[in-house]
PDB file with SEQRES, HELIX, SHEET and CRYST1 records, atoms N, CA, C and O in Angstrom:
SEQRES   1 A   84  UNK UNK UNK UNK UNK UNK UNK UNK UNK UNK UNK UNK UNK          
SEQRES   2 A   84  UNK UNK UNK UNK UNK UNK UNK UNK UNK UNK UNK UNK UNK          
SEQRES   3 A   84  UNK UNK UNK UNK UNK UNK UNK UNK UNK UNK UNK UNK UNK          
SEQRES   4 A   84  UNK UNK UNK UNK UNK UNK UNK UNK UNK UNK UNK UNK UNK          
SEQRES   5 A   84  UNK UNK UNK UNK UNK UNK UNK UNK UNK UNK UNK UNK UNK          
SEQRES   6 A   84  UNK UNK UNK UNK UNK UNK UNK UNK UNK UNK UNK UNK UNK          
SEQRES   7 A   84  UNK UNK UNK UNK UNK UNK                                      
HELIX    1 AA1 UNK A   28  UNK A   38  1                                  11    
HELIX    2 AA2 UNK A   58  UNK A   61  5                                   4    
HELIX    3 AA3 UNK A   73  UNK A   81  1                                   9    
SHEET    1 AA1 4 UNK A   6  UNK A  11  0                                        
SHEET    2 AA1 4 UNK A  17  UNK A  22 -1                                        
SHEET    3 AA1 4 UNK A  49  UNK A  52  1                                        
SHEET    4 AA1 4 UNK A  69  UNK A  72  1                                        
CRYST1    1.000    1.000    1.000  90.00  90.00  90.00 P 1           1          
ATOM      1  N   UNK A   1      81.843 109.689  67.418  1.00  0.00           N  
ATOM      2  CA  UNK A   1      81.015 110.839  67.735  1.00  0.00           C  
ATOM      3  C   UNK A   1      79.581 110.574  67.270  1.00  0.00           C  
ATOM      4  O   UNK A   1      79.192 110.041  66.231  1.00  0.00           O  
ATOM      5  N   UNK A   2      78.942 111.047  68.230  1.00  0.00           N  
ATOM      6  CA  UNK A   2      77.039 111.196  67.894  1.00  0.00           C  
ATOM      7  C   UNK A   2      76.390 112.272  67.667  1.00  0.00           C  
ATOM      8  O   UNK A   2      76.427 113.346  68.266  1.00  0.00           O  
ATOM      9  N   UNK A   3      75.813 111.957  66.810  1.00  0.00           N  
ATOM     10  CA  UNK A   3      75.454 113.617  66.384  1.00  0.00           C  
ATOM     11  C   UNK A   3      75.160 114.708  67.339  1.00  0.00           C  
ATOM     12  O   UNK A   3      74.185 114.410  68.027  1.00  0.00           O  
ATOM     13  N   UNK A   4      75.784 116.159  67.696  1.00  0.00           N  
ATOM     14  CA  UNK A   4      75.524 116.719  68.436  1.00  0.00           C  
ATOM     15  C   UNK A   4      75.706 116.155  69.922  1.00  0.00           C  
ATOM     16  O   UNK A   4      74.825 116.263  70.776  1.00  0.00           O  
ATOM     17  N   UNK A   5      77.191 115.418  70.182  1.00  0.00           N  
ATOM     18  CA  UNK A   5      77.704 114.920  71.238  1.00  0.00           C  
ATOM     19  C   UNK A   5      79.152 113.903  70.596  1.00  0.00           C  
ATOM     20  O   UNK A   5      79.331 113.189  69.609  1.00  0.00           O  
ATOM     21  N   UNK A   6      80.125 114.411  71.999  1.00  0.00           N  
ATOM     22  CA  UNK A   6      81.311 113.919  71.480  1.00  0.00           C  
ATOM     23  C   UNK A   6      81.228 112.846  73.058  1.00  0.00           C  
ATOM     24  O   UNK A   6      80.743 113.320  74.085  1.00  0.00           O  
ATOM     25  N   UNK A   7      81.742 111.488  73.009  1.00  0.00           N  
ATOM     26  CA  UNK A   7      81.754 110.576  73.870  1.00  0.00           C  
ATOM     27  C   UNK A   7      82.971 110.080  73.964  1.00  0.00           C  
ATOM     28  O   UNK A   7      83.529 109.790  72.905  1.00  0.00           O  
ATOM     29  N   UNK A   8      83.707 109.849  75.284  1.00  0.00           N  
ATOM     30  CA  UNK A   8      84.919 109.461  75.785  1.00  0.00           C  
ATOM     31  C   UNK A   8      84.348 108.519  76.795  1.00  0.00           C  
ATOM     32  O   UNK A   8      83.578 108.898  77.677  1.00  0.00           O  
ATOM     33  N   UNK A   9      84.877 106.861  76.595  1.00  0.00           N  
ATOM     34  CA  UNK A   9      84.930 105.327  77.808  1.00  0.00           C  
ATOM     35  C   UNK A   9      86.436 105.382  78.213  1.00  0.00           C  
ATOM     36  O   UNK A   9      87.276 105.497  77.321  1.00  0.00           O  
ATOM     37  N   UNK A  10      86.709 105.325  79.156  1.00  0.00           N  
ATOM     38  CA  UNK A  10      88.334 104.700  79.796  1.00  0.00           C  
ATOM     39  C   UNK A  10      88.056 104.880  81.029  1.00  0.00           C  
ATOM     40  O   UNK A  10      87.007 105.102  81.634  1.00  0.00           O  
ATOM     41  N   UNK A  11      89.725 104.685  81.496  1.00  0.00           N  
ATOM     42  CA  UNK A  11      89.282 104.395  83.134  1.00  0.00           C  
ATOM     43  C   UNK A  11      90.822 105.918  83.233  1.00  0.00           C  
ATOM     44  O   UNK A  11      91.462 106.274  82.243  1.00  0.00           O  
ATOM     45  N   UNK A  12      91.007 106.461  84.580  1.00  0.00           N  
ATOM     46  CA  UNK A  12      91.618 107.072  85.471  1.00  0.00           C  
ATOM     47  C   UNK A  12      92.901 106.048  86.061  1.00  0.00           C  
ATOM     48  O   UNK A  12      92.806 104.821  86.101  1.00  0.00           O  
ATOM     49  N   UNK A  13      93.911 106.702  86.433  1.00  0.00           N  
ATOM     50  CA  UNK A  13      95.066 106.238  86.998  1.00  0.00           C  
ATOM     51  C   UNK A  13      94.563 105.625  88.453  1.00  0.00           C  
ATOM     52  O   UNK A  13      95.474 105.253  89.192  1.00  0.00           O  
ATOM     53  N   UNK A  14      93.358 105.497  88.886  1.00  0.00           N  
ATOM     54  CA  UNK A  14      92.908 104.809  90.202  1.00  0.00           C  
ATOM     55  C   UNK A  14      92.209 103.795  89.509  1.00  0.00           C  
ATOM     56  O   UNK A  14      92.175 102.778  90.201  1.00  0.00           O  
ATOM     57  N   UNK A  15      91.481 103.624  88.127  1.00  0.00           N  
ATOM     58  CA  UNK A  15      90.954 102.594  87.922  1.00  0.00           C  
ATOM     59  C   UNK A  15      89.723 102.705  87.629  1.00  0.00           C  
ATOM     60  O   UNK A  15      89.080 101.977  86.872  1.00  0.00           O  
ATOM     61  N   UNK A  16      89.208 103.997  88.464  1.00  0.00           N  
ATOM     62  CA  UNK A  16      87.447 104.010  88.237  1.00  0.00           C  
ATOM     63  C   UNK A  16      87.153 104.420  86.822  1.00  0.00           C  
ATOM     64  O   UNK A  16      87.936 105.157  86.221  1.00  0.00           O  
ATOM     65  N   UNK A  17      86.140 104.005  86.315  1.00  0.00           N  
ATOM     66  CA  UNK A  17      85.984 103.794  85.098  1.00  0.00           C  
ATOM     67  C   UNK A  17      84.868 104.841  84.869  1.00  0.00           C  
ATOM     68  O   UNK A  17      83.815 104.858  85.506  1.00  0.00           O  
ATOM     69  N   UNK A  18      85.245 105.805  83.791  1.00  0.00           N  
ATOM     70  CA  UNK A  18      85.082 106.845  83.188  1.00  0.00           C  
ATOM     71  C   UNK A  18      84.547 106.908  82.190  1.00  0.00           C  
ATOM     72  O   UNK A  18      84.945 106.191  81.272  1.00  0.00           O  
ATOM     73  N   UNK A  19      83.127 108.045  81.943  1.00  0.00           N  
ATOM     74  CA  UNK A  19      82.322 108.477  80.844  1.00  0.00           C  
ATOM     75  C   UNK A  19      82.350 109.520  81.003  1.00  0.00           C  
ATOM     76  O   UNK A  19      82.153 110.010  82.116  1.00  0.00           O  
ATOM     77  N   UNK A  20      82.660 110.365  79.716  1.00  0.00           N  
ATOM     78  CA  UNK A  20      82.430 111.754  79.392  1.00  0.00           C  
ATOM     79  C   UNK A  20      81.760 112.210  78.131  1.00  0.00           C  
ATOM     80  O   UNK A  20      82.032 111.869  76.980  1.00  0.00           O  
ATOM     81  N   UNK A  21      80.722 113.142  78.600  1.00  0.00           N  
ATOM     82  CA  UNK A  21      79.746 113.609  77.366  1.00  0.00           C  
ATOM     83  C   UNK A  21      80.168 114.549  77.253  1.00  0.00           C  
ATOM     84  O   UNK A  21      80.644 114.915  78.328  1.00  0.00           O  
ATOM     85  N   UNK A  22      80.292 115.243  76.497  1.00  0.00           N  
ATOM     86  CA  UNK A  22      80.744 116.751  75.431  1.00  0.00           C  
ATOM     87  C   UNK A  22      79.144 116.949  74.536  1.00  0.00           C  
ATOM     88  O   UNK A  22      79.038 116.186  73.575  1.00  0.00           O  
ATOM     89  N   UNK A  23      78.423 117.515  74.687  1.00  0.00           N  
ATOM     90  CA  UNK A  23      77.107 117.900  74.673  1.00  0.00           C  
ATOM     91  C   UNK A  23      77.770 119.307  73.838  1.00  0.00           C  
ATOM     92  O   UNK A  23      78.854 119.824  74.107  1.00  0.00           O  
ATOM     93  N   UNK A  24      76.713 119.803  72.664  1.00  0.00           N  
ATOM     94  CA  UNK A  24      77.021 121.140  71.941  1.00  0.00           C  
ATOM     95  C   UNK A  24      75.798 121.858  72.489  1.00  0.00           C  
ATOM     96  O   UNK A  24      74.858 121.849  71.694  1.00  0.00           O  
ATOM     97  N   UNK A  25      75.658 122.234  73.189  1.00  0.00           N  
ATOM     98  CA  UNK A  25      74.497 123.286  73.584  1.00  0.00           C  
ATOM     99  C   UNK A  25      72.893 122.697  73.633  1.00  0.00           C  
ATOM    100  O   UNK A  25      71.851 123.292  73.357  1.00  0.00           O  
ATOM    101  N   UNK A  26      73.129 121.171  74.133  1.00  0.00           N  
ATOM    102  CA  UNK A  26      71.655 120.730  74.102  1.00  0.00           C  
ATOM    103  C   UNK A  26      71.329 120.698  75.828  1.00  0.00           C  
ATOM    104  O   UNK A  26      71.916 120.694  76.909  1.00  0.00           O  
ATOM    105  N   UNK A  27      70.036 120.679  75.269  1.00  0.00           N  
ATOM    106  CA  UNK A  27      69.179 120.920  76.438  1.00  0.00           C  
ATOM    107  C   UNK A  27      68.711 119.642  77.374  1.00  0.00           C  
ATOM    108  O   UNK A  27      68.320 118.558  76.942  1.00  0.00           O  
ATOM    109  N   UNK A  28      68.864 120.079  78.938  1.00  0.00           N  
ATOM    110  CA  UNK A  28      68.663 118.827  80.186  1.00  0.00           C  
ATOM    111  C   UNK A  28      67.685 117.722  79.493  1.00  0.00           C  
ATOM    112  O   UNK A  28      68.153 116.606  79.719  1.00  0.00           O  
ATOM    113  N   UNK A  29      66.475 117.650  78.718  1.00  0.00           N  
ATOM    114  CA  UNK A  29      65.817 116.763  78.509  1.00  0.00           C  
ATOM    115  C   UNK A  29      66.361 116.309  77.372  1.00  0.00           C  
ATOM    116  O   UNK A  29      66.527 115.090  77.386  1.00  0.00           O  
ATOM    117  N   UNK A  30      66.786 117.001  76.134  1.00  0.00           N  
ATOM    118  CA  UNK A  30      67.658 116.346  75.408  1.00  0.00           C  
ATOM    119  C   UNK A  30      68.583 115.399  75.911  1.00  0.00           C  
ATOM    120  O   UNK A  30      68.423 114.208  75.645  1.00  0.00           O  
ATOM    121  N   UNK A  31      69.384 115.724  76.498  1.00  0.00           N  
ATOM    122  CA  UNK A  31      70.590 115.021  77.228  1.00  0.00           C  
ATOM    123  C   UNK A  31      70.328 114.042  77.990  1.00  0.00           C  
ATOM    124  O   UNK A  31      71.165 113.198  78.311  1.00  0.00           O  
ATOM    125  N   UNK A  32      68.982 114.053  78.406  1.00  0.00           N  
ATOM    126  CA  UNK A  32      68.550 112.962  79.224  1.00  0.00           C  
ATOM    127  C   UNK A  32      67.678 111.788  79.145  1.00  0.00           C  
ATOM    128  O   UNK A  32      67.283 110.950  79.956  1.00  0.00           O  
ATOM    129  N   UNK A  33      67.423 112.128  77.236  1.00  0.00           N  
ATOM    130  CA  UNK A  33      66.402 111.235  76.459  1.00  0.00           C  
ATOM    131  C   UNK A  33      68.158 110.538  75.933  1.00  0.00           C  
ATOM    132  O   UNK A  33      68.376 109.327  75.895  1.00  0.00           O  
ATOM    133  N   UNK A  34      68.699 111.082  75.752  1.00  0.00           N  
ATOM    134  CA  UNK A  34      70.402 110.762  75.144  1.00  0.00           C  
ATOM    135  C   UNK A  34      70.597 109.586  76.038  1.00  0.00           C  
ATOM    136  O   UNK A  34      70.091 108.497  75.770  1.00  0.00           O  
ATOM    137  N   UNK A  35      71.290 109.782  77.045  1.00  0.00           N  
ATOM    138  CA  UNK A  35      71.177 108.624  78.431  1.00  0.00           C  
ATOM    139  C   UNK A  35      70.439 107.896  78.369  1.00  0.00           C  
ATOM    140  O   UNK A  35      71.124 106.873  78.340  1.00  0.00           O  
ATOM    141  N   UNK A  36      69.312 107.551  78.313  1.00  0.00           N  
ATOM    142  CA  UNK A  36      68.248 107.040  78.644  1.00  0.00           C  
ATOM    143  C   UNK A  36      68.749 105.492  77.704  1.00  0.00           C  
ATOM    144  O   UNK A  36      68.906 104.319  78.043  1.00  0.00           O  
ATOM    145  N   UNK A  37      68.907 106.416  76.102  1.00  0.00           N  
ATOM    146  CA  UNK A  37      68.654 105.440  74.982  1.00  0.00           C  
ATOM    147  C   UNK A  37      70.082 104.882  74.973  1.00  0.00           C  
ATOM    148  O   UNK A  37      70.115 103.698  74.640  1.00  0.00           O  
ATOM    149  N   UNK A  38      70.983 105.300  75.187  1.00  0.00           N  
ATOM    150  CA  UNK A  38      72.890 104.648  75.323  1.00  0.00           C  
ATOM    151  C   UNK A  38      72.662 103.300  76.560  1.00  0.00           C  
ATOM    152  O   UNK A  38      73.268 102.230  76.521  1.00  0.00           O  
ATOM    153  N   UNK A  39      71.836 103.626  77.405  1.00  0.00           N  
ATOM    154  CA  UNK A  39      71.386 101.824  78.225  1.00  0.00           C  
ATOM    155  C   UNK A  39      72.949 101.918  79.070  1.00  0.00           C  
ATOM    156  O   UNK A  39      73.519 100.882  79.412  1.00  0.00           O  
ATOM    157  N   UNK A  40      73.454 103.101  79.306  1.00  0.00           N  
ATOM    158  CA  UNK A  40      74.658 103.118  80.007  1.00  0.00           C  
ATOM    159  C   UNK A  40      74.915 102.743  81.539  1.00  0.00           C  
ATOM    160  O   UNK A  40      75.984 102.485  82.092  1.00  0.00           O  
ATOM    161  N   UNK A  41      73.347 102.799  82.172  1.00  0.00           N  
ATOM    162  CA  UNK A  41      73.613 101.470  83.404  1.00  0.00           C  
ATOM    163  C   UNK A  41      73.515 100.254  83.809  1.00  0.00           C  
ATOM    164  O   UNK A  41      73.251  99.661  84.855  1.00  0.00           O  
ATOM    165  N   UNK A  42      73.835  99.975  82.553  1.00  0.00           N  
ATOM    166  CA  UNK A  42      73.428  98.362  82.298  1.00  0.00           C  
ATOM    167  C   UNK A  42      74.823  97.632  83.405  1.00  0.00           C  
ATOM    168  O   UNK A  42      75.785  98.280  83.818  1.00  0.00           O  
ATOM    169  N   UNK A  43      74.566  96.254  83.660  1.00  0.00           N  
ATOM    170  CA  UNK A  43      75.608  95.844  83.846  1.00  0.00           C  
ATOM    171  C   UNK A  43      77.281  95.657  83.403  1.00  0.00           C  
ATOM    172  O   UNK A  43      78.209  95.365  84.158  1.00  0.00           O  
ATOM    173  N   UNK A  44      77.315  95.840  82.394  1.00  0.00           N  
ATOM    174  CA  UNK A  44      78.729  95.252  81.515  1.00  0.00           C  
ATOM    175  C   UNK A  44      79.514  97.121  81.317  1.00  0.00           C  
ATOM    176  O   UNK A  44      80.631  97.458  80.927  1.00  0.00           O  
ATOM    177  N   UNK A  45      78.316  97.961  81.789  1.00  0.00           N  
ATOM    178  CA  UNK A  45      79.255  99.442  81.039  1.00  0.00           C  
ATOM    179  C   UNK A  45      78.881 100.390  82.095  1.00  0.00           C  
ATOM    180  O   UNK A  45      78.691 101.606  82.067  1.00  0.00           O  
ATOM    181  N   UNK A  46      78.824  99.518  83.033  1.00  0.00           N  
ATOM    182  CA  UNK A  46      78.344 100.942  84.422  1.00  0.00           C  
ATOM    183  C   UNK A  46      80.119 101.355  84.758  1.00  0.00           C  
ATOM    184  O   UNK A  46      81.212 100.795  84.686  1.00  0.00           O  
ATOM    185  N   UNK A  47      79.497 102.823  85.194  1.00  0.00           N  
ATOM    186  CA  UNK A  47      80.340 104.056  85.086  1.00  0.00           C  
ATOM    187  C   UNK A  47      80.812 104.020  86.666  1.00  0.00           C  
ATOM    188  O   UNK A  47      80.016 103.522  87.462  1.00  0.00           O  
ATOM    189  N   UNK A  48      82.220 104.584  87.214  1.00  0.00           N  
ATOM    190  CA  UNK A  48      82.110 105.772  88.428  1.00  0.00           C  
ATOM    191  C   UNK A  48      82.063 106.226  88.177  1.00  0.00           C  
ATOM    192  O   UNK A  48      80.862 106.396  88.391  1.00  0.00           O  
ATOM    193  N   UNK A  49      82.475 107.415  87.383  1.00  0.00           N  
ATOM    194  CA  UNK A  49      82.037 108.702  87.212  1.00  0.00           C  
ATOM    195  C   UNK A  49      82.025 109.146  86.032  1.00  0.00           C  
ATOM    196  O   UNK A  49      82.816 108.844  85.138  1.00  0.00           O  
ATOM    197  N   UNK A  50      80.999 109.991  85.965  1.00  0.00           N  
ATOM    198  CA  UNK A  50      80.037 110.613  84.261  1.00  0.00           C  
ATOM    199  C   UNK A  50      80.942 112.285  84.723  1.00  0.00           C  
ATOM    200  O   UNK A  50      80.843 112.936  85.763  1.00  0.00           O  
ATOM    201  N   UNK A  51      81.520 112.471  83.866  1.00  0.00           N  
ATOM    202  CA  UNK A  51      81.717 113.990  83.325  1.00  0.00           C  
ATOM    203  C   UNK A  51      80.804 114.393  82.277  1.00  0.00           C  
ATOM    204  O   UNK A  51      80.670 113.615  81.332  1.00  0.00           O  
ATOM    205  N   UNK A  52      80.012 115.711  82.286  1.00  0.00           N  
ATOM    206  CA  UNK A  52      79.256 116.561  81.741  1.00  0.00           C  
ATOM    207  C   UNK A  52      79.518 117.942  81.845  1.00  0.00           C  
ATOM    208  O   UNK A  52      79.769 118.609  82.849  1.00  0.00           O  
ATOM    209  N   UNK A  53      79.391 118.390  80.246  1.00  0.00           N  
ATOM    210  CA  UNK A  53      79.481 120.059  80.073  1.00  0.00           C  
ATOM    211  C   UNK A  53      78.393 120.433  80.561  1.00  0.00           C  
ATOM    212  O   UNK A  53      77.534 119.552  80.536  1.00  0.00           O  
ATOM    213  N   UNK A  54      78.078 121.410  81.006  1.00  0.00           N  
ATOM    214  CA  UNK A  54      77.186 122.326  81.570  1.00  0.00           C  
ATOM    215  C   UNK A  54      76.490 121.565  82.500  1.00  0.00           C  
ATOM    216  O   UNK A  54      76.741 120.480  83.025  1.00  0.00           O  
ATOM    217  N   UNK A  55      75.219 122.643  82.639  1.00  0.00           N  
ATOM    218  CA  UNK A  55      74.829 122.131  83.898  1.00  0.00           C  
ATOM    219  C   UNK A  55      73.503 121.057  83.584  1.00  0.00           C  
ATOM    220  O   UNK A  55      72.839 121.360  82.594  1.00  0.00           O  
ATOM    221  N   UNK A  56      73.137 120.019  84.230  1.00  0.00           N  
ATOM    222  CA  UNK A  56      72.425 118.902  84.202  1.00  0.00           C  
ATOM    223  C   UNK A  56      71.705 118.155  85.085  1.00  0.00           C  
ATOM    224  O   UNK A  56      71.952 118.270  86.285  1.00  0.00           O  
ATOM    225  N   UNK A  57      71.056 117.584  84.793  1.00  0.00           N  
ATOM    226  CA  UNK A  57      70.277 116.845  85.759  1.00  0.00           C  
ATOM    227  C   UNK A  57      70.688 115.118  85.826  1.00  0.00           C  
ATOM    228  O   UNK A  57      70.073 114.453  86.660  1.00  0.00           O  
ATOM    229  N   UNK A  58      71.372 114.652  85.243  1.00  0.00           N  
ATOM    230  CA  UNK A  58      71.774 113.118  85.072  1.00  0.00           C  
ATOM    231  C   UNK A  58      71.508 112.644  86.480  1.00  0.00           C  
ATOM    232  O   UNK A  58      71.017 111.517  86.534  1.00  0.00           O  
ATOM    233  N   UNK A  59      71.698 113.180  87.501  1.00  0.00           N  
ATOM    234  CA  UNK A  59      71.837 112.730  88.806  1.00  0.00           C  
ATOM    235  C   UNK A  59      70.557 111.991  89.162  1.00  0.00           C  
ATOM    236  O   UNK A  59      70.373 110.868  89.631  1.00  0.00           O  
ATOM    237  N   UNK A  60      69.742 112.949  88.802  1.00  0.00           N  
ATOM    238  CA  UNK A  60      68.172 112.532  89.043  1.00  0.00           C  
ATOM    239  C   UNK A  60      67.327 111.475  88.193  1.00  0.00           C  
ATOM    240  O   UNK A  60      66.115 111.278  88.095  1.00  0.00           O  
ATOM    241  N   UNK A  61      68.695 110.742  87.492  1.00  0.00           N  
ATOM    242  CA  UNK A  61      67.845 109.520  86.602  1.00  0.00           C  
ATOM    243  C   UNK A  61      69.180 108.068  87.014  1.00  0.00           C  
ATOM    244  O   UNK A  61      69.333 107.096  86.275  1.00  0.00           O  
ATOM    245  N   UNK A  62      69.774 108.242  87.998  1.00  0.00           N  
ATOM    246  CA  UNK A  62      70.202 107.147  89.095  1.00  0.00           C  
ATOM    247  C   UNK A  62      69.316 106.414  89.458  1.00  0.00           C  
ATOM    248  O   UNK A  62      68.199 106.823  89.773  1.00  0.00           O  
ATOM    249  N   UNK A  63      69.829 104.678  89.479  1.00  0.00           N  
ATOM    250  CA  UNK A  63      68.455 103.771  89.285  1.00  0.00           C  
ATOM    251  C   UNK A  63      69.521 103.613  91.194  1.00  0.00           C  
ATOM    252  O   UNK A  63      70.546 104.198  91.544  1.00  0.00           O  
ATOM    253  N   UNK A  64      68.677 102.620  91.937  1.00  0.00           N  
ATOM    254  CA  UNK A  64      69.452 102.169  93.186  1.00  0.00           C  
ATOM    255  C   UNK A  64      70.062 101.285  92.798  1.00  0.00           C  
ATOM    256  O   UNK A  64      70.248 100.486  93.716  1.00  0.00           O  
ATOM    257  N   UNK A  65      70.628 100.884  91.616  1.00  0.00           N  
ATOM    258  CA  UNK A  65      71.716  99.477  91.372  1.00  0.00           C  
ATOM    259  C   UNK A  65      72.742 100.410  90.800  1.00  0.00           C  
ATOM    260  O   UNK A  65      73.821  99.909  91.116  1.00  0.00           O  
ATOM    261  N   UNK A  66      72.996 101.680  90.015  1.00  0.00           N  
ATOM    262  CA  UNK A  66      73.827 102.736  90.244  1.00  0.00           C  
ATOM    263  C   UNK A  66      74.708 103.711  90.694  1.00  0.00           C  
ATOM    264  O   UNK A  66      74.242 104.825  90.931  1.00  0.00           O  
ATOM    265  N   UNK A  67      75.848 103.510  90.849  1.00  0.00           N  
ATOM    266  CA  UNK A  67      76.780 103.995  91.615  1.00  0.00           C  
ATOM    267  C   UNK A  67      77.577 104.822  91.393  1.00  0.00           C  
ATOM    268  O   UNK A  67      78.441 105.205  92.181  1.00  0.00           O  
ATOM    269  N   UNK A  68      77.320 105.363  89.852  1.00  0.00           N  
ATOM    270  CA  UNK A  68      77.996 106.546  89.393  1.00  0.00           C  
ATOM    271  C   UNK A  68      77.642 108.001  90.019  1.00  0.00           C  
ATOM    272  O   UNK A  68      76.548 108.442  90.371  1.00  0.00           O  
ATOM    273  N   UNK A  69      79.066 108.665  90.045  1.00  0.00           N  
ATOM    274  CA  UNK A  69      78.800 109.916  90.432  1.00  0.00           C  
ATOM    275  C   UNK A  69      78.713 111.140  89.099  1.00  0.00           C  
ATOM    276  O   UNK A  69      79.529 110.823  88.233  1.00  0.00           O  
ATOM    277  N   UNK A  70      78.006 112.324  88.761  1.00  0.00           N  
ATOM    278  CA  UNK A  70      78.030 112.861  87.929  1.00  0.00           C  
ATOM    279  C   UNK A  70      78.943 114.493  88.226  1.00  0.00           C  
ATOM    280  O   UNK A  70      78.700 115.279  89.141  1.00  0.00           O  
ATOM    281  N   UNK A  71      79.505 114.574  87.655  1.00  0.00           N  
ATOM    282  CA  UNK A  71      80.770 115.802  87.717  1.00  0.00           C  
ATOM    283  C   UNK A  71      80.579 116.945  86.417  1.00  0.00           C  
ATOM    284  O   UNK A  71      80.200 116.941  85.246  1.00  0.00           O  
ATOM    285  N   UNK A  72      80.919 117.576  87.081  1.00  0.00           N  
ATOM    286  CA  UNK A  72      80.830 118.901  85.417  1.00  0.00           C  
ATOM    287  C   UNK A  72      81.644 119.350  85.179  1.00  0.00           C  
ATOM    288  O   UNK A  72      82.215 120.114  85.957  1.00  0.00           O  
ATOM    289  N   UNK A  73      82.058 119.083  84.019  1.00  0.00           N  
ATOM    290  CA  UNK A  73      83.767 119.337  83.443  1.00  0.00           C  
ATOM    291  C   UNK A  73      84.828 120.672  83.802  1.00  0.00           C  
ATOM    292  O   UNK A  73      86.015 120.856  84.071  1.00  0.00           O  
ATOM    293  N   UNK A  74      83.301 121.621  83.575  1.00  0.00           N  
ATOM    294  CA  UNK A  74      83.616 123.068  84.102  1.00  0.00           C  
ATOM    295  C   UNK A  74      84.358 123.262  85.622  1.00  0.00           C  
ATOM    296  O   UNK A  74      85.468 123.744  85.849  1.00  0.00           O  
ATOM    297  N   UNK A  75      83.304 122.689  86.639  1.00  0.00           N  
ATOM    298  CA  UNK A  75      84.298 122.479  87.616  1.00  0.00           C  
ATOM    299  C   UNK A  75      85.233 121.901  88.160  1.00  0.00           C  
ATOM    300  O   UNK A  75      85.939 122.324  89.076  1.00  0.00           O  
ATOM    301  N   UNK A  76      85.296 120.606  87.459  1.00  0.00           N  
ATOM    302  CA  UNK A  76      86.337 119.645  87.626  1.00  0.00           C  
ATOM    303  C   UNK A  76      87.785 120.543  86.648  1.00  0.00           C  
ATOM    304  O   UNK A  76      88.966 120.394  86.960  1.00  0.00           O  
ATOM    305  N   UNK A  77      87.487 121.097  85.921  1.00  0.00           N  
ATOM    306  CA  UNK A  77      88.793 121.996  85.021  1.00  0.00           C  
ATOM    307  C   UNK A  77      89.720 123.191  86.034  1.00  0.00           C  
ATOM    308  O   UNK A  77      90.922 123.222  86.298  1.00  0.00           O  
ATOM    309  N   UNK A  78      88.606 124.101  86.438  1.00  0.00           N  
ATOM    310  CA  UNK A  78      88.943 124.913  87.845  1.00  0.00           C  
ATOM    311  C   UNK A  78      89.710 124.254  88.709  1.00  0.00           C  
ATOM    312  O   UNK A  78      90.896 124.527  88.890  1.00  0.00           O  
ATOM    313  N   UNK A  79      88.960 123.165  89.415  1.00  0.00           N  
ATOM    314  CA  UNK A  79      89.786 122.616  90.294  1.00  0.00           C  
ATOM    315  C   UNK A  79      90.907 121.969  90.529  1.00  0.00           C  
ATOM    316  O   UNK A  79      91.582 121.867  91.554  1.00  0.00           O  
ATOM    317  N   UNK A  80      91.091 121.342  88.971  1.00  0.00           N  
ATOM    318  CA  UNK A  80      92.392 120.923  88.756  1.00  0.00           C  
ATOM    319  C   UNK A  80      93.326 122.552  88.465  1.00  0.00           C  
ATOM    320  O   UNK A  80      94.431 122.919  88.864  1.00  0.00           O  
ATOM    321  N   UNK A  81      92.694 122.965  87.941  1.00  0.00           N  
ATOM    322  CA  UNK A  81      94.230 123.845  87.263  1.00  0.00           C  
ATOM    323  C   UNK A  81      94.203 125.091  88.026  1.00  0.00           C  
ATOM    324  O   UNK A  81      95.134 125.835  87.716  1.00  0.00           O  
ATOM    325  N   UNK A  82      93.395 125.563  88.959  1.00  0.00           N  
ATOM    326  CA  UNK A  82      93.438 126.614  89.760  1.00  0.00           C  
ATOM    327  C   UNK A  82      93.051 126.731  91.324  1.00  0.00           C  
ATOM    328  O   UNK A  82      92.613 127.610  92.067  1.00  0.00           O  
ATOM    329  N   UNK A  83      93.495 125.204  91.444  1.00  0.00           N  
ATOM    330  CA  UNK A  83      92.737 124.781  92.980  1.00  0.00           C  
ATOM    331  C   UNK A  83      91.168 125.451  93.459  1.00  0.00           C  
ATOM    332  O   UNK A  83      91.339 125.786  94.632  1.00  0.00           O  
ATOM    333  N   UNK A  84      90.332 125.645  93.225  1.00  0.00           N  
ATOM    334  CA  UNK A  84      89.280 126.451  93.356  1.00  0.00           C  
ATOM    335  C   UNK A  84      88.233 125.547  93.586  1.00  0.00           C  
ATOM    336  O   UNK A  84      87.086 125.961  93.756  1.00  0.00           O  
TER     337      UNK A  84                                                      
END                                                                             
């Protein structure tokens, strides 16, 4: 854990390889100076898909050698457990 953020690496039963931020109530530029400095699209630790609490902007700091998609836990939770 990082201060004021809990971090999960693994992969999904398909394989695509998985990052999840757990953020405590910080703010889009916080979160996105956070990213910035983790160097998480580097070659050796690029993501498919980034899960994020609340709502965010990560999307909008996709380089074109980037292929991750960004998801928000909130709705990805709904949709699993209440089809919605």
């Amino acid at each position: 854990m990082i201060k004021d953020y809990i971090i999960v690496e693994g992969q999904n039963l398909k394989g695509d390889k998985i990052l999840i931020i757990w953020r405590d109530g910080q703010s889009n530029e916080k979160l996105n100076e956070f990213f910035k400095t983790m160097a998480w699209s580097s070659k050796d630790r690029e993501f498919d898909i980034i899960y994020v609490n609340g709502d965010n902007n990560l999307d909008n700091l996709r380089k074109d050698e980037d292929h991750h998609k960004v998801k928000l836990i909130e709705q990805e939770f709904k949709k699993l457990m209440f089809g919605e």
